[in-house]
C-alpha positions as CSV (number, residue, x, y, z in Angstrom):
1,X,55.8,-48.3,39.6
2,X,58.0,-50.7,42.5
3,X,56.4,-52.9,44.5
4,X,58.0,-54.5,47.0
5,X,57.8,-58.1,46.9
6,X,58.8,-61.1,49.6
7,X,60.5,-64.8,48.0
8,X,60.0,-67.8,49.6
9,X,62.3,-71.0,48.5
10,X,61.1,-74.0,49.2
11,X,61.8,-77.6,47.7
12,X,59.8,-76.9,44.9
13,X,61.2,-73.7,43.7
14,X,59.8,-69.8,45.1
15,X,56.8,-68.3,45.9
16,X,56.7,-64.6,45.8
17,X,54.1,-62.6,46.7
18,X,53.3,-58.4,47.1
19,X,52.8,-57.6,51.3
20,X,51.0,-54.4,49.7
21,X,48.5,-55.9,47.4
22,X,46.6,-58.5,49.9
23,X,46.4,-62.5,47.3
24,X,48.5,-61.4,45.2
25,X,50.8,-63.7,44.5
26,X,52.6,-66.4,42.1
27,X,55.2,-68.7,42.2
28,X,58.1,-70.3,39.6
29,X,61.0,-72.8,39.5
30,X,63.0,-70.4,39.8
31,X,63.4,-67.1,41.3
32,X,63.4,-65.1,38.2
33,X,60.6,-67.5,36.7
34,X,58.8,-66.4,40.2
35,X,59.8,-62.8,39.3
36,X,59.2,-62.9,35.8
37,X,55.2,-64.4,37.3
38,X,54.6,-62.2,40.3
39,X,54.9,-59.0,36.9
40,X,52.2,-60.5,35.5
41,X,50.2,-61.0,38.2
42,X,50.7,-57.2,39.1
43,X,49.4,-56.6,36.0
44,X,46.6,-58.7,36.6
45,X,45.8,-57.7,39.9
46,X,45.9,-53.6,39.2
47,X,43.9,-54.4,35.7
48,X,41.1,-55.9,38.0
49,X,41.0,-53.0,40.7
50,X,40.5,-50.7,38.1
51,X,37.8,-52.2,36.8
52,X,36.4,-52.3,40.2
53,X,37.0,-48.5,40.2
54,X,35.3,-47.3,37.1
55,X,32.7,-44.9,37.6
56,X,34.1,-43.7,40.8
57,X,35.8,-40.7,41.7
58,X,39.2,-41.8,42.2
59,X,42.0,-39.6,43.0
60,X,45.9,-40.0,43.9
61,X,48.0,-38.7,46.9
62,X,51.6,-38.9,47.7
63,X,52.7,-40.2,50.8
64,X,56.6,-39.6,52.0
65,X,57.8,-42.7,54.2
């Protein structure tokens, strides 16, 4: 999957976070530390929802933009 993801720099390095995916969000010395950290969190983040979503009936859709 892409997510679209927005980098901040700042005097301490980047902050990166995912507009779509509301607190999730990391941050690295660099911007490909930051990039390499905001993947994990993904994972993180998507690993919790669908644990939040087991038992339910869950289904997919497609939506053109």
């Amino acid at each position: 999957m892409r997510y679209r993801i927005a980098l901040h720099e700042s005097e301490e390095g980047f902050s990166v976070s995912v507009p779509g995916l509301p607190g999730c969000w990391s941050q690295g010395a660099t911007e490909a530390e930051a990039i390499e950290s905001i993947k994990d969190a993904l994972r993180e983040y998507l690993e919790v929802i669908n644990e939040q979503l087991r038992g339910e009936e869950v289904r997919e859709i497609e939506v053109a933009n």
